[in-house]
N, C-alpha and C positions, 0 to 999 in steps of 0.2 A: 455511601459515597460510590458514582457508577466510577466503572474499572473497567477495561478494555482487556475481556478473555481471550483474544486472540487475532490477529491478523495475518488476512496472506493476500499476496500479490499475483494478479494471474493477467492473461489477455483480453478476458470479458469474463461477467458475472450478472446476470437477471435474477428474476424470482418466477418459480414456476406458478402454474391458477393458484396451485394452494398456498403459496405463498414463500415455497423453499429455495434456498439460495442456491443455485447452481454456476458451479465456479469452472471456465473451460481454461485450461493452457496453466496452471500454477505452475510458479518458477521462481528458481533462487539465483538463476545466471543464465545472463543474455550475450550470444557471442556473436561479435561484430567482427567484420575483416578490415576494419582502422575506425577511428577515430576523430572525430566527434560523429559520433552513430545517431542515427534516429528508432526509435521502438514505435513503432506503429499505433498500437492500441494497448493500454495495461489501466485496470482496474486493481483498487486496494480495499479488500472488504477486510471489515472489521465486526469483529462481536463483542456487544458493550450488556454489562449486567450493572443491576444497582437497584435505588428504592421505586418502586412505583409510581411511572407519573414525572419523576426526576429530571428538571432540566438540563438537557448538557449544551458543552461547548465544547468542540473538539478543534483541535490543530491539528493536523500534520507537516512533518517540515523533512524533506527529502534532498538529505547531506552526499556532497558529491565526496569521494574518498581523501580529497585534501580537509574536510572539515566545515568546507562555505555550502552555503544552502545554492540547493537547485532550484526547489519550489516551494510553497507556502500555501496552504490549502485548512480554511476556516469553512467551519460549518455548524448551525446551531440543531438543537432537536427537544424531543421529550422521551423518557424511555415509555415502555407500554404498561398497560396492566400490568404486567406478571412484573416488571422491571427486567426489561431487554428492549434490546433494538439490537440489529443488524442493517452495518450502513454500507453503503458500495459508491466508493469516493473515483470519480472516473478523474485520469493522470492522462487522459489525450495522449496525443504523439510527444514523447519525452526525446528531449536532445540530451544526448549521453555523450560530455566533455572529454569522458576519461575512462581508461581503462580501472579496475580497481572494484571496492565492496564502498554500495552505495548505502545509507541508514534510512528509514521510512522512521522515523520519531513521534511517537501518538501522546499527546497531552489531553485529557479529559477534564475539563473544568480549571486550566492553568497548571493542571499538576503532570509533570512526563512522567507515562505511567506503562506505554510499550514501547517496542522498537520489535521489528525488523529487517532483514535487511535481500538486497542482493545482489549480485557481481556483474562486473560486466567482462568478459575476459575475450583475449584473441582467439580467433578460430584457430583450431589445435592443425598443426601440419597433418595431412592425412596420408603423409610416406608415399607417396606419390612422385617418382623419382624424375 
């Protein structure tokens, strides 16, 4: 049964010629000077393991801090030989509601199997009198 080894959230992610993922900007909080914010660009790579060959179907479902879904993001595949894939699920310009700790919810096959997550907080006073 594939399984989602890991997810992170960052500003962009490609694959190098040989094929390596390169993650630029990872982040666990976005600070905005109010509200409802826009984030520019952010990419959700994920690394999935399982049997060889194995079909998936992935969801991701991106929970604003009250609990209601932001977005809704399906995607089919097949893992590889080895049984892997790594997939980089682009999240466009996201409108950020709310202040608060947002979830990235990963189901593999209908079963929620990761979660990550991350903030979105006010810019900090910088004492600046």
């Amino acid at each position: 049964m594939a399984q989602c080894e890991w997810a992170v959230i960052c500003d962009y992610a490609f694959l190098d010629s040989r094929g390596k993922a390169c993650l630029i900007g990872i982040f666990d909080a976005i600070f905005a000077k109010k509200v409802p914010a826009i984030h520019r660009q952010a990419t959700l790579v994920i690394q999935v393991h399982g049997k060889p060959r194995e079909k998936l179907k992935v969801r991701i479902e991106i929970a604003r801090p009250n609990g209601t879904s932001l977005a809704r993001i399906e995607a089919n595949g097949e893992l590889s030989e080895s049984g892997g894939a790594g997939l980089q699920l682009e999240l466009g310009p996201m409108n950020l509601p709310d202040y608060g700790s947002y979830a990235c919810n990963i189901a593999i096959n209908d079963e929620p199997d990761y979660h990550t997550r991350f903030d979105v907080r006010e810019i900090p006073n910088a004492g600046v009198n």
